[in-house]
C-alpha positions, 0 to 999 in steps of 0.5 A, spaced: 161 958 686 155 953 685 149 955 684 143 952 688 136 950 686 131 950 690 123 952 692 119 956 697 117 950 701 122 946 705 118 941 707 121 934 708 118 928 706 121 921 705 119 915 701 112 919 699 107 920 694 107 927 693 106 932 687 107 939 690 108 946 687 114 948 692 118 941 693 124 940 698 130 943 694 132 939 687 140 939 688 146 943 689 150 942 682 157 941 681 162 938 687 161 940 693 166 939 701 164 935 706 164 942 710 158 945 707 155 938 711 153 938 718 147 934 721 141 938 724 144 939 732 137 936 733 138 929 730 130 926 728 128 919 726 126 920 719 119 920 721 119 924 727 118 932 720 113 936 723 111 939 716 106 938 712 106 933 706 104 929 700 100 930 694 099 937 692 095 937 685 094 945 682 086 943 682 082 939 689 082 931 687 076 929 685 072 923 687 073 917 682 067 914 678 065 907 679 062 902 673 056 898 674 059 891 675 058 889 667 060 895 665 055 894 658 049 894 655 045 890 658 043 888 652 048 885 649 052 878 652 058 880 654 064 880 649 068 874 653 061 870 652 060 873 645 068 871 643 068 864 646 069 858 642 062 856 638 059 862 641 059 867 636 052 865 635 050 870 641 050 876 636 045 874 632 044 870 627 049 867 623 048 868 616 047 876 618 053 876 620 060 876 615 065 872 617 070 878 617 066 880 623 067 873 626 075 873 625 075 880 628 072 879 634 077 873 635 083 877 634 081 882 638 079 878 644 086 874 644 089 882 645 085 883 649 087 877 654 093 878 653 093 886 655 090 884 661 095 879 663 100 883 662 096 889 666 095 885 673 102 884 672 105 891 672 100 892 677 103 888 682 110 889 680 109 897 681 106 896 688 100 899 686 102 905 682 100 902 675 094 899 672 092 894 666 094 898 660 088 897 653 091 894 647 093 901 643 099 903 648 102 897 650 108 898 646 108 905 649 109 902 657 113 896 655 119 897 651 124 892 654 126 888 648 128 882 653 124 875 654 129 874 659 125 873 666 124 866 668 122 863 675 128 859 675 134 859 672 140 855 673 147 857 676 150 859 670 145 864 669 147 868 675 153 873 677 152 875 683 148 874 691 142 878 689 140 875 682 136 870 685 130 875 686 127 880 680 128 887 683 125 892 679 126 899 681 118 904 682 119 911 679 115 916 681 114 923 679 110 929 678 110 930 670 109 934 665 106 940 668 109 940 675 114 943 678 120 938 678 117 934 673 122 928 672 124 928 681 122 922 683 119 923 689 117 915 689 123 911 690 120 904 690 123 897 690 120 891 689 123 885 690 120 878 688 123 871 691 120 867 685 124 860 689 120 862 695 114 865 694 115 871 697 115 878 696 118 885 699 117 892 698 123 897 701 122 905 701 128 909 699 129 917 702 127 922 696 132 927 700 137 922 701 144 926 700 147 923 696 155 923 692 153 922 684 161 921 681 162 926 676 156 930 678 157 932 684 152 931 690 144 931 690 138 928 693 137 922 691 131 924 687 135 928 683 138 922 680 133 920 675 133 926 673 140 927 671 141 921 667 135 923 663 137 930 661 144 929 661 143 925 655 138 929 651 143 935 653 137 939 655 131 940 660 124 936 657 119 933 661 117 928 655 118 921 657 118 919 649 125 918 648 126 912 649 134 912 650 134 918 655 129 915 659 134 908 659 139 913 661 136 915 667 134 907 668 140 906 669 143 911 672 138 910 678 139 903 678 146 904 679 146 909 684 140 906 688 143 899 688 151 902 690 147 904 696 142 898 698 147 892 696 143 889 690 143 889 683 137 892 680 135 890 672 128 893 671 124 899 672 117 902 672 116 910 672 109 912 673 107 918 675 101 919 680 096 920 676 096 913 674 095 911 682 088 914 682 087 911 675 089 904 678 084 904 684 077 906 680 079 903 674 079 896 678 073 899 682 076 901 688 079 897 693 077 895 700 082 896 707 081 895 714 082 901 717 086 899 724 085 907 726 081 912 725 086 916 720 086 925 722 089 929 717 087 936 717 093 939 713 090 936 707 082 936 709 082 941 702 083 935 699 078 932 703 071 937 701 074 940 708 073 933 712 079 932 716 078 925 717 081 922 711 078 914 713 074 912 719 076 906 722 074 899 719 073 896 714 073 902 708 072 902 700 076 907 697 076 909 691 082 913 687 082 919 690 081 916 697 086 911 696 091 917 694 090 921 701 090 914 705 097 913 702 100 919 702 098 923 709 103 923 715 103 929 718 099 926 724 102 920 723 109 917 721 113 914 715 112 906 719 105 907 719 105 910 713 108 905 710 104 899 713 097 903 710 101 903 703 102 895 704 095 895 705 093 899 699 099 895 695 096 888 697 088 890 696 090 892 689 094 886 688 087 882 690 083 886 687 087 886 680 087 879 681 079 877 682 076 875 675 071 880 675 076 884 674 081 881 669 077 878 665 072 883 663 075 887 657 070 892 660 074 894 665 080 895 660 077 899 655 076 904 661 083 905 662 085 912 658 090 914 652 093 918 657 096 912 660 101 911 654 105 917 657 105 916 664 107 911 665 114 907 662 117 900 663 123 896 661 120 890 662 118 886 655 111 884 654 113 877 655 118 879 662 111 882 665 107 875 662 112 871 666 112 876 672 105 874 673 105 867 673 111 868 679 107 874 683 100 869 682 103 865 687 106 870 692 101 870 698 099 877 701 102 874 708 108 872 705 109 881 702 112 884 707 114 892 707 120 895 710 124 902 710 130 905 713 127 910 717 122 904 721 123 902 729 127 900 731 130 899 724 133 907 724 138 906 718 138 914 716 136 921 719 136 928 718 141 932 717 143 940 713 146 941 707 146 949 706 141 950 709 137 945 706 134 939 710 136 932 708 137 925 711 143 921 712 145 915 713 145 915 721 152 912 720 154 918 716 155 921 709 156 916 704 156 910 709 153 905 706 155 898 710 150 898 716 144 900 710 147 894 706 148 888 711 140 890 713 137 890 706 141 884 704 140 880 710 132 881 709 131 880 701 135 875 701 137 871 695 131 867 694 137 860 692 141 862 698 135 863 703 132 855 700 139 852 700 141 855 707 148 852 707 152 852 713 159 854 712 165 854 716 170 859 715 177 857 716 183 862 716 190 859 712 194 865 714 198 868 719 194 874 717 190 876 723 183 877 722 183 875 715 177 869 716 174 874 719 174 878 714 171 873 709 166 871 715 163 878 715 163 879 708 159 873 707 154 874 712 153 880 709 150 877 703 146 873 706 150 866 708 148 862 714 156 862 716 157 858 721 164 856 725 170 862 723 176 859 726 184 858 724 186 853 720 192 847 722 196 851 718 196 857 715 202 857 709 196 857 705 197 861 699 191 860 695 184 860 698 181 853 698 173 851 698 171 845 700 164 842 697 161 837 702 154 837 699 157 833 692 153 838 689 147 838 691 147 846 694 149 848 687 147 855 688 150 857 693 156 853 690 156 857 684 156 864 689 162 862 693 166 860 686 165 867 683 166 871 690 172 867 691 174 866 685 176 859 685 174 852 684 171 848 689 173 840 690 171 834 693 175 833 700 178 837 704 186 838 704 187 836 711 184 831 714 185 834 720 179 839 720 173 837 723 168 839 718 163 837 724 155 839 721 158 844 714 155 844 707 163 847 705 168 849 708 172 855 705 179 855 707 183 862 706 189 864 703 193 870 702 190 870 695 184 873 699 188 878 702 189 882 694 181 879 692 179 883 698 
C-alpha cells in the first residue's frame, strides 16, 4: 500500500510563482496502475481552475524600499570615478593616502565590474528570478566548473538538433522554512538562440502527472525534489550540498528534456525571495498595464486593495511586481504569462541600463542571504559569455509561450486518487504532440539559419517507410520538402546526398548523426530530379532497425 503525501489546499496551479503553506498534493510514492488514472469527467483547459492561487508568505509582503539615484554620500564621487584611471586623486590629496589604499580601490573595482557582468546575466537567463550577486557570494550562486558556452560553436561540437540553443532550466522553490521546501513550483525554460538573436521562455505544468522510472509516478515538481534527497539519503532543506543539488540538476533535466524534445544543460534554483529582491534592487521596474488588474483573493497582500495594478503605465517595486506576476484567479494562465513576459523583459531593460550595472552601489545593496537562494551550474566564465550573447537579444525578438495557451492547448486536468493534475491532453505519458510543438517553435538556432530543403526518398519496398524519416525530421525542425519513392527500392543502406557542397554545414552534420551515414556529393541515380533541394536523403532498409 503506498502511502500518499498531500496537503489541506488542493488548489491547482500551473507554471505559477507561488509559496503556500497548503500546496496542491507532493507525490504519490512508489509505482502506481493506470487504473488509479482517470481524466476529471469535466475536461478544463489549464487556465480554466477556479481556486485561489499564488504566492502565500506566512507574513504580508512588504513594500520594497527604493535608493536615492547615487546611493551614496553626496559628499564623496562616486567609487566608479574614485577607481578610473588617473582619477584616484578625487579622495584627496596624494601624498595623504598610502599606496596600499590606491591598489585596494583598483582590486576592488575590477570584482566589482565583473560581479555586475556576471549579475545581468543571471538576471536575464532566469527570467527575472535572479539578480547581480555582490562579490563575496559569487562562488556560493556559481558553481559550474565549465568555461564551455560559446556563441558559436562549430559542427563538431554539436550532438543532437537542439544543441544550437543554450537551454537553461529556471527552478523555483519555497525554501528553507516552507512547506515543501525543495517543490518546484517554477518550472522555467529558457532558451536562447545565439545565431539568431532570439529568445524564448516556456512555462512546465507543476502538477504535470508524470512516470519517473524507478520512482514511480509524481507531479513534476516532485522531481527535483527527488534527486536531491535520494542522494543525501535524508529529507534537507539546505542547498549547500553541491553534489545533491547536482543530482537534483540532473534528474530534472532529464525528466523535463524527455518531455519537451530538448537537451537541457544549465540550471538556475532561486527561491522566491530572490524575485522581490531583484526588482528593488534595480529599482523597480516599469509596465504597461494593458488592463486594469483585479484580484481580491490575494487583496490581504495588497493593504486589502483588491486592485493589484491599474491600467497604464505602472512602477512596480518587488513586492508589487511579485503579485502582478502571480495573480490568476480572475484572470488565465495565457494572461498570466504574457504579464510574466512583460515583467522579464522590464527587468532585462532595466538591468541592462547603465545606471544600473555600473554602479557598485546597487550591488552592495544585495543581501548575504542571496549566496543561499539561489544556486547555478553556470561558471562565471559561462554567465560572462551569456551576457554578451543576451545583449543583443531584442525585447521583440523574446517570445513567451506554454502548453496551456489557446489555441495551443497541449495539456489538461485530470485525477489521480483523488488529486487534481494535468495531463497531456493526448494522454498519460504522450509526449509526441508536446515534442513536435516546442521543437518546431525553439528551434535549432543553425537549422532555423540554414533552413535547408530536404527531399525524402523511400529506397524500399517498406510502405511508409520515408514517411516515417519525413515526420521525424519535421519533428526537429527541418524544412522537409518533396517525401516520394525512389526509382528503385533495393536499397539496403540509406544514402544522403549533399548538394550544397558543404555550405550548410550544420544541418550537414544533424543529418549525418540521425542517419548515422556519411553524406556524398552526387546522387546515385541520375534519374532523381532533385528539383530545388539542399539534400536528398535516400532511405534503405537500414533505417527500418535505426528506427
Amino acid at each position: 500500500m503506498h502511502k500518499f503525501k498531500k496537503n489541506k489546499n488542493k488548489a491547482i496551479q500551473v507554471d505559477g510563482i507561488t509559496n503556500s503553506p497548503g500546496r496542491a498534493g507532493r507525490r504519490l510514492v512508489g509505482s502506481h496502475q493506470g487504473s488509479l488514472l482517470k481524466e476529471d469527467p469535466e475536461v478544463r483547459l489549464v487556465g480554466d481552475f477556479n481556486r485561489p492561487n499564488g504566492y502565500h508568505p506566512s507574513q504580508p509582503l512588504v513594500t520594497g524600499r527604493l535608493m536615492n539615484e547615487d546611493g551614496a554620500d553626496k559628499k564623496l564621487p562616486s567609487m566608479i570615478n574614485m577607481t578610473l584611471p588617473g582619477s584616484i586623486s578625487n579622495l584627496g590629496d596624494e601624498e595623504d593616502k598610502p599606496k596600499k589604499l590606491k591598489t585596494n580601490w583598483k582590486s576592488l573595482y575590477r570584482k566589482l565590474k565583473l560581479a555586475s557582468l556576471v549579475g545581468v546575466a543571471v538576471i536575464i537567463i532566469t527570467a527575472g528570478f535572479l539578480l547581480a550577486k555582490g562579490v563575496i557570494n559569487l562562488d556560493k550562486v556559481f558553481r559550474g566548473n565549465s568555461s564551455g558556452l560559446q556563441a558559436i560553436v562549430s559542427p563538431s561540437a554539436l550532438h543532437e538538433e537542439g544543441d544550437g540553443n543554450i537551454n537553461i532550466l529556471i527552478l523555483g522553490i519555497g525554501g528553507a522554512g516552507h512547506d515543501g521546501p525543495d517543490l518546484t513550483d517554477t518550472i522555467l525554460l529558457v532558451s536562447i538562440d545565439p545565431v539568431n538573436n532570439k529568445a524564448y521562455l516556456l512555462s512546465v505544468p507543476r502538477d504535470l502527472w508524470i512516470n519517473l522510472p524507478g520512482n514511480g509516478q509524481m507531479k513534476i515538481n516532485a522531481v527535483y525534489e527527488t534527486g536531491k534527497w535520494k542522494y543525501l539519503g535524508n529529507e534537507s532543506s539546505s542547498s549547500q550540498n553541491q553534489e545533491a543539488v547536482e543530482a537534483g540538476f540532473n534528474l530534472d533535466n532529464r525528466t523535463v528534456s524527455s518531455i519537451v524534445g530538448i537537451p537541457i544543460k544549465y540550471d538556475v534554483l532561486v527561491d522566491f525571495q530572490a524575485f522581490q529582491q531583484a526588482v528593488d534592487t534595480v529599482g523597480g521596474i516599469t509596465v504597461n498595464v494593458p488592463t486594469e488588474l483585479y484580484d481580491p483573493t490575494i487583496a490581504w497582500q495588497n493593504n486589502g486593495n483588491p486592485v493589484i495594478a491599474e491600467a497604464g503605465m505602472q512602477h512596480f517595486n518587488g513586492a508589487q511586481a511579485l503579485l502582478y506576476v502571480r495573480s490568476r484567479e480572475t484572470t488565465s494562465d495565457y494572461a498570466r504569462t504574457q504579464r510574466q513576459r512583460q515583467v522579464v523583459v522590464a527587468i532585462k531593460d532595466k538591468a541592462l541600463s547603465i545606471g544600473t550595472v555600473s554602479n557598485p552601489v546597487k550591488l552592495a545593496q544585495l543581501s548575504d542571504e542571496f549566496g543561499n537562494n539561489v544556486v547555478t551550474n553556470l561558471s562565471i566564465a559561462d554567465a560572462n559569455t551569456l551576457y554578451g550573447i543576451i545583449k543583443k537579444v531584442n525585447n521583440s525578438n523574446i517570445e513567451s509561450i506554454g502548453l496551456a495557451n489557446p489555441p495551443n492547448n497541449y495539456v489538461t486536468t485530470g485525477s489521480v486518487a483523488g488529486q487534481s493534475v494535468v495531463l497531456p491532453a493526448a494522454g498519460f505519458n504522450n509526449y509526441s504532440a508536446i515534442q513536435y510543438y516546442v521543437r518546431n517553435t525553439l528551434k535549432d538556432g543553425y537549422l532555423l539559419k540554414e533552413n535547408a530543403n530536404i527531399t525524402v526518398l523511400n529506397g524500399t519496398n517498406q510502405p511508409n517507410l520515408g514517411n516515417n524519416v519525413a515526420n521525424t525530421l519535421k519533428s526537429y525542425g527541418y524544412n522537409v520538402g518533396l517525401v516520394g519513392n525512389a526509382p528503385t527500392q533495393n536499397y539496403k543502406k540509406t544514402v544522403l546526398v549533399d548538394l550544397t557542397d558543404g555550405s550548410d554545414k550544420y544541418t550537414l552534420h544533424y543529418l549525418e548523426l540521425r542517419l548515422k551515414v556519411k553524406s556524398i556529393n552526387s546522387l546515385p541515380d541520375s534519374s532523381i530530379q532533385p528539383g530545388s533541394a539542399n539534400f536528398v536523403i535516400i532511405v534503405g532498409q537500414d533505417e527500418a532497425v535505426n528506427s
